[in-house]
C-alpha positions in Angstrom: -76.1 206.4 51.7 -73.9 203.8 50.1 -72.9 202.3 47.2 -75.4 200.3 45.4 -73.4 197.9 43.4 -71.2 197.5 46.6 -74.2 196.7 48.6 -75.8 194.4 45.9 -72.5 192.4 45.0 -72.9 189.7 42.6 -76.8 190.6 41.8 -77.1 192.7 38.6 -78.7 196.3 38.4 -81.0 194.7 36.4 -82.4 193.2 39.1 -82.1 195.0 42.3 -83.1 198.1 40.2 -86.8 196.5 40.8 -86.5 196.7 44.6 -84.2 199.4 45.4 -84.1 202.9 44.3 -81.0 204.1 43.8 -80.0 207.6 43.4 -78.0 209.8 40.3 -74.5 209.0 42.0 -75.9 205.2 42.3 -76.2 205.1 46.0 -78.8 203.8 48.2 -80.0 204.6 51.6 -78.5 202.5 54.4 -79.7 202.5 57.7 -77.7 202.2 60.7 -79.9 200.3 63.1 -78.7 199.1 66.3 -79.9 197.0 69.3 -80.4 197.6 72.8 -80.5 194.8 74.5 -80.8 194.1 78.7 -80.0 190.8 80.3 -78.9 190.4 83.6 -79.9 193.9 84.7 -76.9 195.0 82.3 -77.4 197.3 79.1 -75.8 195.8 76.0 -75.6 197.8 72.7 -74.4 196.1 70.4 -72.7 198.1 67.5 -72.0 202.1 67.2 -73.0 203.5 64.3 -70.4 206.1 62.4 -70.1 208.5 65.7 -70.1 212.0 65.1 -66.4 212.2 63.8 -67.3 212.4 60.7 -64.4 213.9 57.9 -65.3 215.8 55.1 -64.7 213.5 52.7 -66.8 210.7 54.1 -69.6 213.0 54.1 -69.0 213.9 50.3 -69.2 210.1 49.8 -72.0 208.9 52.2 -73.9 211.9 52.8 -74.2 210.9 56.7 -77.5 211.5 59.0 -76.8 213.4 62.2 -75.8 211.1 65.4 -78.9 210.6 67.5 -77.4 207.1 69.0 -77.4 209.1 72.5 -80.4 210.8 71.8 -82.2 207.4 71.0 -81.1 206.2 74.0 -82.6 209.5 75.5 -85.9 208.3 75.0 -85.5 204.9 76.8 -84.3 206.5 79.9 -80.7 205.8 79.4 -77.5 207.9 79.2 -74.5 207.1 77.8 -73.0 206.3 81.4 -75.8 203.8 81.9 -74.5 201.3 79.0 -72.8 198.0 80.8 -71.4 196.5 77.7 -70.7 197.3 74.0 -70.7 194.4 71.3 -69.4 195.4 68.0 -70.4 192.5 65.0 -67.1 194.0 63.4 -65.1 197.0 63.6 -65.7 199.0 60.1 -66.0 202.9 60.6 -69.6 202.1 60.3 -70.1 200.1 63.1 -67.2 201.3 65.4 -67.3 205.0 64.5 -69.5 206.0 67.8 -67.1 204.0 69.5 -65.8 207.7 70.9 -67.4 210.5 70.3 -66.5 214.0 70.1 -68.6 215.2 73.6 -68.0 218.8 74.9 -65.3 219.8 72.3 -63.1 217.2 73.0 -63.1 213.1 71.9 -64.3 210.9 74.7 -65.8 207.3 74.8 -69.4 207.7 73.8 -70.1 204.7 76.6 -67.2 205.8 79.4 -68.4 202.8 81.8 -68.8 199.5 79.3 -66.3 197.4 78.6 -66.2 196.9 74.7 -66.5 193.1 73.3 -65.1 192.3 69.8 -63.4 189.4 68.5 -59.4 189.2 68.5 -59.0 188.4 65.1 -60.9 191.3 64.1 -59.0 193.8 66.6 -55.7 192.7 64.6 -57.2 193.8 61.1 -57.8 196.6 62.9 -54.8 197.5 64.0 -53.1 196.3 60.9 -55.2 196.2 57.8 -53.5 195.3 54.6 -54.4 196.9 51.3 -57.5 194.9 50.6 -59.0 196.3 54.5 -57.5 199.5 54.7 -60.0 201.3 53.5 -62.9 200.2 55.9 -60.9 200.8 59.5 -60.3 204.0 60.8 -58.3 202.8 64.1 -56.7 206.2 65.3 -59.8 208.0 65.2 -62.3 205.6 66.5 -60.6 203.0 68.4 -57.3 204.0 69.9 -58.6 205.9 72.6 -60.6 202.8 73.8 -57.0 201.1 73.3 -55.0 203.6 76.0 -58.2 203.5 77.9 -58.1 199.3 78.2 -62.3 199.7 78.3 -62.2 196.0 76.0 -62.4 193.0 76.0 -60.9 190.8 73.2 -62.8 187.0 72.5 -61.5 184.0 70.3 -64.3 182.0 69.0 -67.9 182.3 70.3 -68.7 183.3 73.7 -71.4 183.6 75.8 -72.1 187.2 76.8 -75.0 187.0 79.5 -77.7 183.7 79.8 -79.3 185.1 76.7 -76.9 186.5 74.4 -74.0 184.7 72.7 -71.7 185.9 70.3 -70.9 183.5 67.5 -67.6 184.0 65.1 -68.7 183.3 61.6 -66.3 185.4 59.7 -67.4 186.1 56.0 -68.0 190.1 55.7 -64.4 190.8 58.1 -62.1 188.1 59.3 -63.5 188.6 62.9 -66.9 189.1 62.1 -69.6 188.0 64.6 -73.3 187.7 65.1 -75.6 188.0 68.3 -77.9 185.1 69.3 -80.6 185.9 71.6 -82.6 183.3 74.0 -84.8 183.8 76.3 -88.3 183.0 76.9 -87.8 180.2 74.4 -87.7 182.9 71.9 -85.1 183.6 69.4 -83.6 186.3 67.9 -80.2 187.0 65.2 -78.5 190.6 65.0 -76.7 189.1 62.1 -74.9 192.6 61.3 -73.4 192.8 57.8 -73.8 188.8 57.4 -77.3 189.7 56.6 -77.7 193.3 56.5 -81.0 194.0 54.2 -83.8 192.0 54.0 -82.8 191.6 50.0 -80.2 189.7 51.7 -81.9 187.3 52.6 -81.3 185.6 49.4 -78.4 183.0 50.3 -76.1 184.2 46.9 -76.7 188.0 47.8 -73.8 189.0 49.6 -72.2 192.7 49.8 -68.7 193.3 47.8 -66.9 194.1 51.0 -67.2 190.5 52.3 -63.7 189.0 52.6 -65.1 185.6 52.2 -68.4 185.2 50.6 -68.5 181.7 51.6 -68.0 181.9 55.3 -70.8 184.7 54.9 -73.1 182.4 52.8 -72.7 179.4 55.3 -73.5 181.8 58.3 -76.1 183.0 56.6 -77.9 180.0 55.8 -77.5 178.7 59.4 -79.2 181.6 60.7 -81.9 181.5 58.5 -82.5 178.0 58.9 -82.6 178.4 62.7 -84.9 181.3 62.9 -87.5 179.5 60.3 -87.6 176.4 62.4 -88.1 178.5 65.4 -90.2 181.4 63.9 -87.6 184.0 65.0 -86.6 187.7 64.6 -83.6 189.1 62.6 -83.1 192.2 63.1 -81.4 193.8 60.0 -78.2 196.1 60.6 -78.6 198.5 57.3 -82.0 198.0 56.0 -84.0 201.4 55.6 -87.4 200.3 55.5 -87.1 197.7 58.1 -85.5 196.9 61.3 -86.6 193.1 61.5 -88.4 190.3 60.0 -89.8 186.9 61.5 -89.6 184.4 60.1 -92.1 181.6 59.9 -92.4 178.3 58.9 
């Protein structure tokens, strides 16, 4: 669950109210759906989920589903030693949380054998985060391991990840925010993360509160949708309960 007007940013209650149900403490469900992708014969997934970490008081707050990320995987055939590469969009609790994982009493990383792909700029905040951040990294509990480990890889800038992914730097919701393209077949898809999280988001002005810079998100955004119109793509939609993509036609 998560904060409504948080979620909704600049569009009133009055509005959403029609589209979203929200509950007595003004919260709305929020899905934490991530991708799998292969390429290359490698296993990317791209974003962690909260982990299994979870403190008391962020389960007061959220009110947190269990951890079935492994499980999931489970039922593709996979393990958590089978996952070549990690991409996190940005490295929120919510997205790097599963980064380790507590596995057999004792805090591991959830993927031991990928090397982990995030944006420099965004691995600074995290290390770092001033007041206006602080809240939304949890560094010693879900990234330091991977730090003393050295299981990373830091990027400035886009970068292209296999033949059919690239990672693009847009900035907007973090500083080092970025978004997954995915070519192949002549086919196109966006994992936009928390540039376009819902499908209610897909209004250009509808951005979340915790964007650092609603302008960098709005002009991502509307490239991506732009794209995946004139190409009749798929976005797949990071937090969005009731659906984990759209495609988009012309």
């Amino acid at each position: 669950m998560g904060d409504a007007g948080a979620a909704m940013g600049v569009m009133p209650k009055v509005l959403w109210q029609k589209l979203i149900k929200a509950d007595e403490k003004n919260r709305i469900e929020l899905a934490l759906n991530l991708l799998l992708i292969r390429s290359e014969n490698k296993n990317i997934m791209v974003d962690t989920g909260l982990g299994n970490k979870i403190s008391d008081k962020v389960k007061k707050i959220y009110s947190p589903s269990k951890f079935i990320l492994l499980d999931s995987l489970a039922e593709h055939g996979l393990d958590r030693n089978d996952i070549d590469i990690v991409v996190l969009t940005h490295l929120h609790f919510d997205h790097a949380g599963g980064v380790t994982s507590i596995i057999n009493n004792k805090k591991e990383l959830t993927f031991p054998n990928a090397i982990h792909v995030f944006q420099k700029k965004e691995w600074e905040v995290a290390k770092t985060p001033d007041e206006l951040n602080k809240a939304s990294y949890n560094f010693e509990e879900d990234l330091k391991l991977l730090e003393e480990i050295g299981n990373y890889k830091l990027i400035d800038g886009d970068f292209k990840l296999t033949k059919d992914v690239t990672l693009e730097l847009t900035g907007g919701h973090t500083e080092g925010t970025q978004v997954v393209r995915i070519e192949s077949n002549n086919e196109l898809a966006y994992y936009p993360g928390d540039i376009l999280p819902m499908e209610i988001n897909r209004h250009l002005a509808v951005t979340t509160a915790f964007d650092i810079n609603r302008k960098d998100t709005f002009i991502a955004k509307k490239k991506i949708l732009s794209e995946i119109k004139q190409r009749e793509g798929i976005i797949f939609l990071g937090h969005d309960s009731n659906k984990q993509f759209v495609r988009s036609g012309k």
